[in-house]
C-alpha positions, 0 to 999 in steps of 0.5 A: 339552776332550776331549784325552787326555794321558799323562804319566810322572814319575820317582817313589819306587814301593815294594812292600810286604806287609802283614797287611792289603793282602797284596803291594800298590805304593805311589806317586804318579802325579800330581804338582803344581807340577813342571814337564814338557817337551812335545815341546821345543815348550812346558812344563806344570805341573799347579796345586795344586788341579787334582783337586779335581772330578775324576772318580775314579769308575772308575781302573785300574792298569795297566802301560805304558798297556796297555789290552788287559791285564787290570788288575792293580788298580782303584778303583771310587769309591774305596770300602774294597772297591777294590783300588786307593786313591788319595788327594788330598794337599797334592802330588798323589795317591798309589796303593796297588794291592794285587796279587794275586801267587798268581794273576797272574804279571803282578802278581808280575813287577810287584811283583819289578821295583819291589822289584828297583827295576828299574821307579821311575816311574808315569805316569797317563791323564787329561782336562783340563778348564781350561788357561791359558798364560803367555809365549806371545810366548816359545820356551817358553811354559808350560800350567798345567794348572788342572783334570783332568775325569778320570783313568781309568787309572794306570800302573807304567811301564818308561821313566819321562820325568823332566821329560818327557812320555810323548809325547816319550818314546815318540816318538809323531809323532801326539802331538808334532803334537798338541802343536804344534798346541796351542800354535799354536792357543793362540797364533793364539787370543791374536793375535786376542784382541789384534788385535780389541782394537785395532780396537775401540781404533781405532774409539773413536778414530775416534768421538772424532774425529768428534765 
């Protein structure tokens, strides 16, 4: 699948400083096991396990998805000289994004706003690499996102979806049709699925009558 999916979650963001990591943001951009209305077409969940082999080789901190803005922090291989960590837990992954508050205005109206509790959510960028689908004959089946290929950017962002994803959110049309037709597909391709067992059900049939 080559897809790119954005998708906000409504989250505890705290700003901190500390001796070590100066004036740095602490959160969790990826949660497992909620579940998250697309468009009202279908919902999804991310499975406990779904980071286990993705690429977090490059990942940026950003506000807002804004990939024209310089990032305000970034993990490259998760090494100790990051300015972003991310760590796999038993729910998810957790940030910390040390920022750079003397030289960034960015970074400081970042770190006032989630101190001021003005911004509570952070939303993430990524590729999914396996999906499947249950109660697919419903209204509201549900994708069970089982493995992300990759997650290349991590947002602070200012209209967190809770139960929501950014798509619905942002009201982006190109990306509600997406959704359908994502669904749409996933349905068509289960309909076939039957339909050829049945022919194959048919033709063993037909070999035993002619016995």
């Amino acid at each position: 699948m080559s897809d790119k999916f954005y998708r906000d979650f409504q989250c505890e963001v705290r700003a901190a400083h500390d001796e070590d990591h100066g004036d740095h943001i602490t959160g969790q951009p990826i949660v497992f096991g909620d579940f998250y209305d697309v468009g009202g077409y279908y919902r999804e969940t991310i499975d406990e396990g779904a980071l286990d082999g993705t690429d977090l080789r490059d990942v940026r901190f950003l506000v807002n998805h804004n990939f024209s803005m310089i990032p305000l922090a970034r993990s490259r291989n998760n090494n100790a000289n990051s300015t972003m960590q991310l760590e796999k837990v038993q729910g998810g992954l957790n940030i910390r994004a040390d920022l750079d508050t003397e030289n960034n205005a960015t970074a400081k109206e970042l770190y006032s706003a989630v101190s001021r509790g003005d911004i509570s959510g952070m939303s993430f960028a990524f590729l999914v690499d396996k999906d499947s689908w249950t109660d697919l004959d419903s209204d509201y089946p549900t994708r069970h996102i089982e493995s992300i290929s990759s997650v290349f950017e991590v947002s602070a962002v200012t209209s967190p979806a809770y139960e929501a994803t950014s798509i619905e959110a942002r009201s982006d049309v190109e990306a509600l049709e997406s959704a359908k037709a994502k669904l749409e597909s996933e349905r068509q391709k289960v309909a076939e699925e039957r339909q050829a067992k049945i022919e194959q059900l048919e033709q063993k049939i037909k070999k035993l009558r002619e016995v």
